[in-house]
Each structure stands twice: as structure tokens, then as C-alpha cells.
GUNUVO-7146 format. One line per field, with one value per residue: residue number from 1; x, y, z of N, C-alpha, C in turn. Coordinates in steps of 0.001 Angstrom, whole numbers, plus 500000, padded with zeros to 6 digits. Each point is the difference from the previous one (the first is absolute). Example, Ala and Ser with C-alpha at 12.3 -4.5 7.8 and 13.67 -1.06 7.14 Angstrom:
BEGIN
resi = (1:2) $
n.xx = (513190:499650) $
n.yy = (494310:501050) $
n.zz = (507800:499280) $
ca.xx = (499110:500820) $
ca.yy = (501190:501190) $
ca.zz = (500000:500060) $
c.xx = (500900:499230) $
c.yy = (501200:501090) $
c.zz = (500000:500730) $
***
This chain:
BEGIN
resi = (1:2:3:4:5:6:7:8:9:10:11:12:13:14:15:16:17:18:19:20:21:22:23:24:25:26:27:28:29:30:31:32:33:34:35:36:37:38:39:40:41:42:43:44:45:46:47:48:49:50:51:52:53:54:55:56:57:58:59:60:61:62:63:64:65:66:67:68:69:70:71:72:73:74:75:76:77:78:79:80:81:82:83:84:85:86:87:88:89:90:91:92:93:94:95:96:97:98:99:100:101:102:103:104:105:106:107:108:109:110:111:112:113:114:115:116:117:118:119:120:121:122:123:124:125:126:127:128:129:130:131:132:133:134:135:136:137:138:139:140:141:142:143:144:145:146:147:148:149:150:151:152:153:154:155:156:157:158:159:160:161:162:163:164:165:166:167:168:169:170:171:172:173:174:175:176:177:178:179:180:181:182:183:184:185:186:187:188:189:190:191:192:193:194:195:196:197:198:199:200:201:202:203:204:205:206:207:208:209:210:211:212:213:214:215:216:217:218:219:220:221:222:223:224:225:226:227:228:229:230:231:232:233:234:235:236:237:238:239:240:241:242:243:244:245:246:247:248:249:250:251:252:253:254:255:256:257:258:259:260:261:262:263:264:265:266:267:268:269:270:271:272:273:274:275:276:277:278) $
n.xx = (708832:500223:500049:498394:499474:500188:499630:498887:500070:500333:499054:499393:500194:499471:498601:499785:500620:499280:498666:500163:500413:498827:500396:498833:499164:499232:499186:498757:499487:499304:499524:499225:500814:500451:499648:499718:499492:498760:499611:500047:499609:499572:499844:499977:498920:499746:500172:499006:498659:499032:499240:499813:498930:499462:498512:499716:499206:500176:499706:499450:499492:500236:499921:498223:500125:500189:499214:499139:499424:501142:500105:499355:500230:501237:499551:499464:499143:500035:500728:501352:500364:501142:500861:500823:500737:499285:500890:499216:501290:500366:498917:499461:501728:499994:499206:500529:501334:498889:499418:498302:500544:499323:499064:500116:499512:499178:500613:500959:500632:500139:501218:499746:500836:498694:501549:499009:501404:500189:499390:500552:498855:499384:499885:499108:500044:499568:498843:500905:500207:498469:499957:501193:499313:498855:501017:500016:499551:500877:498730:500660:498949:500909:500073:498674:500377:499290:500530:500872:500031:499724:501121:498707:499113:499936:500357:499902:501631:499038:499319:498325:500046:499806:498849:499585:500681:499175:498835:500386:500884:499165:499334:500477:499386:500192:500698:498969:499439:500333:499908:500689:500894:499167:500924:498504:500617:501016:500156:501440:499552:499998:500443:499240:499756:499330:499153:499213:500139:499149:499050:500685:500128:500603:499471:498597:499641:501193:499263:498770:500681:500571:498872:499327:500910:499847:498821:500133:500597:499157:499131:500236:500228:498135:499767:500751:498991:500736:499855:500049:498731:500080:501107:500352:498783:499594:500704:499314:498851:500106:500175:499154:499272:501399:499772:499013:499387:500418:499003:499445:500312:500131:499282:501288:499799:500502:498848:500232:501864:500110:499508:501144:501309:499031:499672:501132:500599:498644:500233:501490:499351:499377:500552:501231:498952:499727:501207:500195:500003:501589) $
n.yy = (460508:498638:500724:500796:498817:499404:501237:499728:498614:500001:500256:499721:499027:501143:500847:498794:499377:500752:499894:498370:500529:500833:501232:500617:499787:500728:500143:500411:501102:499125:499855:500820:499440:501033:499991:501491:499601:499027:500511:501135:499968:499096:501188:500910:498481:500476:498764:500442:500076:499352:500740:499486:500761:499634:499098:500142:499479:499656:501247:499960:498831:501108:501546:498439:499899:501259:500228:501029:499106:500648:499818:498858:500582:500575:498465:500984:499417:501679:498623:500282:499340:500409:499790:500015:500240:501528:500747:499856:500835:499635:499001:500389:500635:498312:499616:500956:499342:500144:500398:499631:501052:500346:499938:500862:499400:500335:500490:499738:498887:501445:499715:501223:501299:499275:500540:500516:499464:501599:500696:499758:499494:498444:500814:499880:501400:500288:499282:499950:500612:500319:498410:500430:501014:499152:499239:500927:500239:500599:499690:501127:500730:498731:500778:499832:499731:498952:500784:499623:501028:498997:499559:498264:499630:498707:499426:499916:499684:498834:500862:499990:499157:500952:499574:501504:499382:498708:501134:500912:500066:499757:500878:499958:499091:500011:499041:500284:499232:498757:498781:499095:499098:499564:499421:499155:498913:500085:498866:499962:498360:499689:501033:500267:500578:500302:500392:499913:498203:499781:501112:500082:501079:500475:500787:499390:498828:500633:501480:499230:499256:501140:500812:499268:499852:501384:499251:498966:500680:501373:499131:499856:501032:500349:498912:500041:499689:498602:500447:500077:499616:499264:498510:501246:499984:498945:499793:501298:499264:498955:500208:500653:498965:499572:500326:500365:498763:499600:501061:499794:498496:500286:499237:500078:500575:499820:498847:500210:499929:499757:499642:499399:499802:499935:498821:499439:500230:499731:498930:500134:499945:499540:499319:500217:499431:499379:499885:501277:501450:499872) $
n.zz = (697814:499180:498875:500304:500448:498454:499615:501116:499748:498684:500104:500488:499302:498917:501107:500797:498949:498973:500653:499735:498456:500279:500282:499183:501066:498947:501477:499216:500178:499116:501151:498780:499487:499928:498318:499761:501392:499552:499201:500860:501139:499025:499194:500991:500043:498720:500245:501318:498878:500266:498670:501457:499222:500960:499578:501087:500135:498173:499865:501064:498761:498799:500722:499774:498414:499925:500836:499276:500887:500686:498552:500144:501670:499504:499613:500130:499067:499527:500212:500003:499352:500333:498988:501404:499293:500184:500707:500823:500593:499831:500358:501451:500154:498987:500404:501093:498877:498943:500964:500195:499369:500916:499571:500818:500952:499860:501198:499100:501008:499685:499309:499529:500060:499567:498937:499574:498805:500258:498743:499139:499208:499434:501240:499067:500115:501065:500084:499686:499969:499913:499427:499173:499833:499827:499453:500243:498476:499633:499120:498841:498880:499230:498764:500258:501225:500781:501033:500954:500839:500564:500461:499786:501606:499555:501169:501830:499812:499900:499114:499704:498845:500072:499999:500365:501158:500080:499405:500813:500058:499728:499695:501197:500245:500930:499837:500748:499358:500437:499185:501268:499747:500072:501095:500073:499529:500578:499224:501171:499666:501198:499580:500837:499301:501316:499164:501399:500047:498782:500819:499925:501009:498946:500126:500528:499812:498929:499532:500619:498978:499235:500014:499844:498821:500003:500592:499076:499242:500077:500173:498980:499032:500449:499876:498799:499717:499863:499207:499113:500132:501180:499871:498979:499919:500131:498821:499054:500669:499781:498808:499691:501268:499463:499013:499732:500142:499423:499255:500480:499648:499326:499553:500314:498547:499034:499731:501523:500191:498859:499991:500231:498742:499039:500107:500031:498550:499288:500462:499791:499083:500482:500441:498771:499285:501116:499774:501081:499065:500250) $
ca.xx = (500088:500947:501185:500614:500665:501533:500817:500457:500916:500894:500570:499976:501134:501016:500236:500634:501329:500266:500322:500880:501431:500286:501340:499149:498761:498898:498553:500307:498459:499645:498683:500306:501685:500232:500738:501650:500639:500291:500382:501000:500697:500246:501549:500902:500805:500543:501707:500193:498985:499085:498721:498848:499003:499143:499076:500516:499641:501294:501742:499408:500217:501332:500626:500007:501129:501498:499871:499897:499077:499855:499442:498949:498941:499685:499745:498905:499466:500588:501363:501113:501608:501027:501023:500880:501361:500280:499248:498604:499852:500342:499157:498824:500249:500130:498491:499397:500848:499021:498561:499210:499446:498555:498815:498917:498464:499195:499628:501093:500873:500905:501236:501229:498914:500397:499965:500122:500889:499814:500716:498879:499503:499528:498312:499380:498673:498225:499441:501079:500743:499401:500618:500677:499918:499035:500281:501269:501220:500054:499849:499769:500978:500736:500297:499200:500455:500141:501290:500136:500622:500742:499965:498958:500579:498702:499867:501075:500404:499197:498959:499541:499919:498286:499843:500330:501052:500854:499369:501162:501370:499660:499786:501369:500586:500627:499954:500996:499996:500665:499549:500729:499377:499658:500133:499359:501509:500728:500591:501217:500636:499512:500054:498672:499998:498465:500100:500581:500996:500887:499749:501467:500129:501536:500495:499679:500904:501159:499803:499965:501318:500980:499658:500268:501528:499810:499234:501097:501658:499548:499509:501069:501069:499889:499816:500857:499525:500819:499673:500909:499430:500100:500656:500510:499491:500453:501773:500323:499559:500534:501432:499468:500002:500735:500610:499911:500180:501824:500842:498884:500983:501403:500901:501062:500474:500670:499245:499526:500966:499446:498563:499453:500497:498650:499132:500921:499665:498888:500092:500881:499049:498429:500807:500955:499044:499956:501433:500108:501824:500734) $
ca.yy = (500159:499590:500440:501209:499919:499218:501436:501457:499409:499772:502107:500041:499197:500751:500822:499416:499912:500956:500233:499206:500743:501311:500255:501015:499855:501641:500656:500964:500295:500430:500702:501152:500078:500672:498461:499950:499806:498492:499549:500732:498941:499237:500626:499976:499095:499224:499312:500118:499223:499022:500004:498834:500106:498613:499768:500220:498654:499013:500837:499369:499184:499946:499839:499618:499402:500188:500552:501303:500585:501132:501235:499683:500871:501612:499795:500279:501305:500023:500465:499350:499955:500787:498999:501060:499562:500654:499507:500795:501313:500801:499798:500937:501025:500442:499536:501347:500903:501025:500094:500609:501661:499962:501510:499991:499734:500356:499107:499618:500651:500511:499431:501264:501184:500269:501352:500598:500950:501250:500254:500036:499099:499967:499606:501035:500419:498756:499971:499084:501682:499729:498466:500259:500498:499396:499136:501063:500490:501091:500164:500984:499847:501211:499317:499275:498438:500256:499954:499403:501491:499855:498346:500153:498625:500153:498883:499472:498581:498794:500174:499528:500962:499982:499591:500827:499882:499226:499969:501217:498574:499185:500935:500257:498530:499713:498546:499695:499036:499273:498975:499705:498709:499457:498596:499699:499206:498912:498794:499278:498723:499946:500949:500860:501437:501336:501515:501014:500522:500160:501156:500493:501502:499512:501399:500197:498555:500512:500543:498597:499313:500908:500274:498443:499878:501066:499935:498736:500033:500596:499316:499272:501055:500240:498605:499876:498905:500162:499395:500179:501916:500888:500127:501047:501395:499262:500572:501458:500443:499225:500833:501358:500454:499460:500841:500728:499455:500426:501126:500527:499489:500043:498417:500083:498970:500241:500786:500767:501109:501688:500708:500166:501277:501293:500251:500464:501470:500848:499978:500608:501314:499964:499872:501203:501333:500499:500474:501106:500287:500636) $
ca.zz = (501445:500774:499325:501246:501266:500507:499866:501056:501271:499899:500503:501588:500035:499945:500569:501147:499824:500317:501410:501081:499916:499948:500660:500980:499410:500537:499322:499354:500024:499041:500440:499755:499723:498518:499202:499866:500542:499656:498528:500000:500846:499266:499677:501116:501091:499383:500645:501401:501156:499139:500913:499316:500007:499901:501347:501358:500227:499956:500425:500964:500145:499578:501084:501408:499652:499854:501626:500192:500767:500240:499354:499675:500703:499328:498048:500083:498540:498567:499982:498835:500626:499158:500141:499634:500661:500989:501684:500474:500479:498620:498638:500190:499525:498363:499509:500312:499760:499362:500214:498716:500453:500050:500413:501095:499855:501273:501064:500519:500833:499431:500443:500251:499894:498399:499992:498507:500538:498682:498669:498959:499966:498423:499468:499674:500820:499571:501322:500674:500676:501204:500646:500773:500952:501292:500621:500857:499477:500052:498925:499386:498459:499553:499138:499262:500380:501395:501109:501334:500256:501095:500494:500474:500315:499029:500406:500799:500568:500512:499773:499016:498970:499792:498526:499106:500554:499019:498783:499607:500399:498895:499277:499810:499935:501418:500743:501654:500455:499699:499909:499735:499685:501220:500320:501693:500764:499351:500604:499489:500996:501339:500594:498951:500294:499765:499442:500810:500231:498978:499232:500293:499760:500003:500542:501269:499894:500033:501030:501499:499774:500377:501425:500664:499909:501003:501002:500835:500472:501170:501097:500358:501020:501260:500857:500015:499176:498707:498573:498927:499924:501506:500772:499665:500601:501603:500815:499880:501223:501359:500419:500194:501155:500593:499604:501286:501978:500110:500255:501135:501219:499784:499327:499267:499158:498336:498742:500574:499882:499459:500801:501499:500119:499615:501760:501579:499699:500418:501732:500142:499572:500330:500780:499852:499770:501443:500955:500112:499069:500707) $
c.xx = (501206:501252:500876:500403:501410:501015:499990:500789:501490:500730:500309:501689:501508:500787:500623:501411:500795:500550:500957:501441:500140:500747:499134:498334:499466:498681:500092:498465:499485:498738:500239:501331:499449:500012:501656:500954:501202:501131:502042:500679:500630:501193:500670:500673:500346:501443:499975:499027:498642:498783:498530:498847:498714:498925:500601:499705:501062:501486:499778:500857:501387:501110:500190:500614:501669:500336:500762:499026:499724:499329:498585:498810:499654:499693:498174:499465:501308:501836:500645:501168:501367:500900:501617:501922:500370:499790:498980:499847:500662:499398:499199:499799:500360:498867:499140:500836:499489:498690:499488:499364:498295:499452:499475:498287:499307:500089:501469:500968:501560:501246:500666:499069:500018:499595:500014:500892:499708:500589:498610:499570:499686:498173:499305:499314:498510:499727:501198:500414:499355:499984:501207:500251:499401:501051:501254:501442:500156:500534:499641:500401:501457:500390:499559:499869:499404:501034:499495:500411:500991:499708:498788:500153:498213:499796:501099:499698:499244:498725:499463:500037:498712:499842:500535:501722:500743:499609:501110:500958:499641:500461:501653:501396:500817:499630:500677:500084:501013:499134:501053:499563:500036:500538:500126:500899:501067:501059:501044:500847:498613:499494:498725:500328:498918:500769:500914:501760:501338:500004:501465:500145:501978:500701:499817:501121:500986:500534:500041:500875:500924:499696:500325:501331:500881:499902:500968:500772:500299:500177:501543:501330:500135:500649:501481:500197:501182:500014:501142:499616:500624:501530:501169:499777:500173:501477:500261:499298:500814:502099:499604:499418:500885:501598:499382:500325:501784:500549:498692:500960:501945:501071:500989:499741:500524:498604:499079:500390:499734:498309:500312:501013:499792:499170:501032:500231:498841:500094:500663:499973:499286:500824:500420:498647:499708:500608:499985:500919:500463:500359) $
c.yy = (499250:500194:501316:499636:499380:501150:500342:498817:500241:502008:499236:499087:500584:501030:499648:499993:501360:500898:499616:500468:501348:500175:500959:500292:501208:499587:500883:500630:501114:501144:501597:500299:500460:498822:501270:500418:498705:500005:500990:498670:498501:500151:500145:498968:498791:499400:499864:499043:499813:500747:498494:500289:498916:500425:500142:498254:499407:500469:499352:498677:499370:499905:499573:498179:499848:500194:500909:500461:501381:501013:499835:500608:501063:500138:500337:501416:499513:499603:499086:499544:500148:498508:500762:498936:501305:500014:500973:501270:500414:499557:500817:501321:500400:499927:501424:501295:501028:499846:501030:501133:499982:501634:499629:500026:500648:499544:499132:501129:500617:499193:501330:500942:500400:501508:500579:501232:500887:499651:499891:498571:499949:500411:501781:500268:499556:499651:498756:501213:499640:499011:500402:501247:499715:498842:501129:499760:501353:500407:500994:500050:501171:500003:499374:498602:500123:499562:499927:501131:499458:498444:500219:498921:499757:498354:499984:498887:499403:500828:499639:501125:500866:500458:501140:500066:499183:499944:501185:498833:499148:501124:500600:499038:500068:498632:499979:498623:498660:498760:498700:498098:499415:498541:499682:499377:499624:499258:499636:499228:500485:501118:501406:501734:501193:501189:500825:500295:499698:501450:500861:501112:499396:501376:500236:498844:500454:500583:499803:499307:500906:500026:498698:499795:500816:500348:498779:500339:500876:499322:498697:500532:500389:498749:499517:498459:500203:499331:500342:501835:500955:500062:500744:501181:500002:499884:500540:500685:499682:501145:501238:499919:499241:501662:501126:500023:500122:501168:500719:499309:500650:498936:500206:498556:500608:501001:501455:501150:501403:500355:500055:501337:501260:500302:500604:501704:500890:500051:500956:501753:500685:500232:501943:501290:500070:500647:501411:500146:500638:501472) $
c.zz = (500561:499707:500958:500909:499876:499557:500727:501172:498798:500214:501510:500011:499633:500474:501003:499791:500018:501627:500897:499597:500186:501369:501047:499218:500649:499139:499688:500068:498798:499920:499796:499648:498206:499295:499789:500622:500850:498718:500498:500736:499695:499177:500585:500597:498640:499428:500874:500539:498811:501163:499148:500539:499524:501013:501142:500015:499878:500717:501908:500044:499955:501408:501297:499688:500089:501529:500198:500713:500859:499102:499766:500576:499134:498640:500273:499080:499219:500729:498999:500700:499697:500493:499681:500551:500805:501388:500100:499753:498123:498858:500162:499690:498660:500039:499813:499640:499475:500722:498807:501229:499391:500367:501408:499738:501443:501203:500189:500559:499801:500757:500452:500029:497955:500022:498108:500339:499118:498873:498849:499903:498606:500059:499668:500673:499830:501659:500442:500844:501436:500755:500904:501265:501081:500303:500807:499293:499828:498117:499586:498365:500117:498673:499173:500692:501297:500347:501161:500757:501389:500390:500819:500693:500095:501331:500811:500304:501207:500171:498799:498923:499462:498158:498442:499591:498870:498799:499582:499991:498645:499028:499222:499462:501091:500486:501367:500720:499399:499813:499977:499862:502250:499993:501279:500306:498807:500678:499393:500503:500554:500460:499210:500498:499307:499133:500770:500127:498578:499436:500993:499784:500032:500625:501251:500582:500690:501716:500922:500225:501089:501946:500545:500536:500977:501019:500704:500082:501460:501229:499870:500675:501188:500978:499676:499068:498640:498691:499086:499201:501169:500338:499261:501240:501558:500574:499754:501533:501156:499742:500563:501162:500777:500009:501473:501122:499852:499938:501278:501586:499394:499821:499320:499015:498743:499847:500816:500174:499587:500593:501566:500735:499956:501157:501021:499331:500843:501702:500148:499662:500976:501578:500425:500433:501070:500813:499138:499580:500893:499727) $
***
């Protein structure tokens, strides 16, 4: 007995050190997480990051040692912790570089409209024929094989899946679903960051970026606001309604000359076309 306990303070002693040099600390939630999907991810962040799987207890203590206290609210059930020299947003996204493709189950909520697209299939005819037709595929033999006769959409997007549904989908091996690794926080320096907002659409991101950028420069042009982005475009404006008002008043200057001679032309035109031919 007393031997366990001076192992699990000298884990607890090690893990601390551990902590007080890491560069970036993630829970990690083990709760229903594949083992291989665990086991993929480890590869993945290996060179990159240390997963330490321990009691929640000592792992607790560990980080109310090193004062890591922020992570300590969300060390509740099954979690772990990742020890990474990456910053937040891009450990999260090696961590989930392969999610584990899963079967739908009854009752979960489709992500898209899952669609069995036509063609042939590996399954023999047999009361599978009928599974899939009650789940609204559009299954017929051909060939000796059942086939698919036309794309079936077997589940729309944010409805439930209903059960024959995902026993066909099974049947077929169609994984619509994703299983990816979950991290309630993580912490770097000082600074902690939710799932939410390490889960990074980089396209949507982007996108918003652009508009954003866009959207300022707009409103800067309008107002007249000058930056190093604006003030090109801004004395390409400021010549262009200066350029006008000089040839609209008739400002004799150099760079006005030829347009304004063009103008006294058309006058002069415009002019002739009135006066009656002799």
C-alpha cells in the first residue's frame, strides 16, 4: 500500500514537470473515443505532442500543481492530456487530420442529405433486396447482383435517421458519419481556448477574412479614410473628380488641354448643327 502511494506521488511529480515546460496543454475526452482512433492520432501527433493518459485524480493534481488551473473544471470522466510545442489551432487540426468514418445508428441526426448513389453493389440477392427497399432505396437484381437503379436519398439533412435506414447503410458499407478526437479546452501561457473555437472552418475563415477586408476598404474609400491599402486608390479618385470639375468649369491647365479642346469641338458641332445651310 505504501509502496502505491509513493508511485502514484512520484507519476504525479513527473507529470507536473512535465506540464510547467509544455508550450501548450489539451484535454483530451476519452469518453466513447474509438481505441483506433486514439491509437491513429498518436501517430499523427507523434514529434509533435505526448498523449498522458492517467486517473483523472492524479492528472487534477498534477495540474493544480504546475497552475494549470484553468483546465482543471473540464478534467471530469474519462479525460487525458496532450503535451504539444504546437499552437492550439493547428494541433487541433493534426489531431483530427484523419477522423474515424462511422455507420449511422438509429435516431441520429443526419449531417447531409445521405444519398445511395446508383450502380451495382457486392450483395446477393436474398431478403437484403427487401431491407433495402423498405429503407427507400431503389434496389433491383441485375446480373446476378443487387443494384441500386437510381441515386436514393435514404435521410435529409438534420433529420433523424430511422432505423431500416441505417441497417441498409450498414449493409452497404456507407459510413456517413465522422468520429473526430474532442478537446474541451486548451491552454497556452495564460491563455485557454473552447473546442468551439479551435474547430476552424479555414474556408469559411478565409472567406469572412476577404469580405471583411472588402467591406473596409469600401467604407474607407467612401469617407476618405487613408491607409497604405487606400491611399493609391484615393489619388487615383481625388485626380478623377478633380479632372472633371476642370473640364465642367473650363480651367485652362497643361494636363486639361486636349479634353477640353474636344469639348470646345463637340460645342462647336453641336453648335454648326443648328444654323440653317445656306
Amino acid at each position: 500500500m505504501v509502496k502505491a502511494i509513493e508511485i502514484k506521488k512520484e507519476m504525479v511529480t513527473k507529470i507536473t514537470k512535465e506540464l510547467e515546460t509544455a508550450k501548450v496543454i489539451a484535454v483530451v475526452d476519452l469518453h466513447n473515443l474509438p481505441g483506433s482512433l486514439l491509437h491513429s492520432m498518436r501517430k499523427e501527433m507523434k514529434g509533435h505532442g505526448k498523449v498522458i493518459i492517467y486517473k483523472t485524480n492524479l492528472l487534477k493534481k498534477a495540474l493544480k500543481r504546475a497552475k494549470k488551473d484553468a483546465l482543471i473544471p473540464v478534467m471530469i470522466g474519462e479525460k487525458a492530456l496532450l503535451l504539444s510545442d504546437m499552437d492550439p489551432f493547428m494541433l487541433y487540426k493534426k489531431m483530427n487530420a484523419k477522423p474515424l468514418k462511422v455507420y449511422a445508428k438509429e435516431g441520429q441526426i443526419a449531417p447531409y442529405d445521405i444519398i445511395v448513389p446508383a450502380g451495382e453493389t457486392p450483395l446477393a440477392p436474398g431478403p437484403v433486396l427487401t431491407e433495402l427497399k423498405t429503407a427507400g432505396i431503389d434496389a433491383r437484381i441485375m446480373a446476378g447482383k443487387i443494384a441500386v437503379g437510381k441515386d436514393s436519398t435514404v435521410a435529409k439533412k438534420g433529420e433523424p435517421i430511422k432505423g431500416p435506414v441505417a441497417k441498409a447503410l450498414q449493409k452497404l458499407d456507407i459510413k456517413p458519419f465522422e468520429v473526430m478526437v474532442h478537446v474541451p479546452l486548451a491552454l497556452e501561457g495564460s491563455i485557454s481556448y473552447s473546442e468551439e473555437l479551435l474547430n476552424v472552418d479555414e474556408k469559411k475563415l478565409m472567406a469572412d477574412l476577404i469580405g471583411a477586408h472588402m467591406g473596409a476598404r469600401a467604407v474607407a474609400m467612401e469617407i476618405g479614410f487613408v491607409t497604405k491599402d487606400t491611399i493609391g486608390p484615393l489619388i487615383q479618385k481625388a485626380f478623377r473628380q478633380a479632372k472633371h470639375v476642370g473640364i465642367e468649369k473650363d480651367i485652362m491647365v497643361p494636363q486639361l488641354m486636349e479634353e477640353l479642346v474636344k469639348k470646345a469641338a463637340r460645342q462647336a458641332n453641336a453648335m454648326n448643327a443648328t444654323v440653317p445651310a445656306s
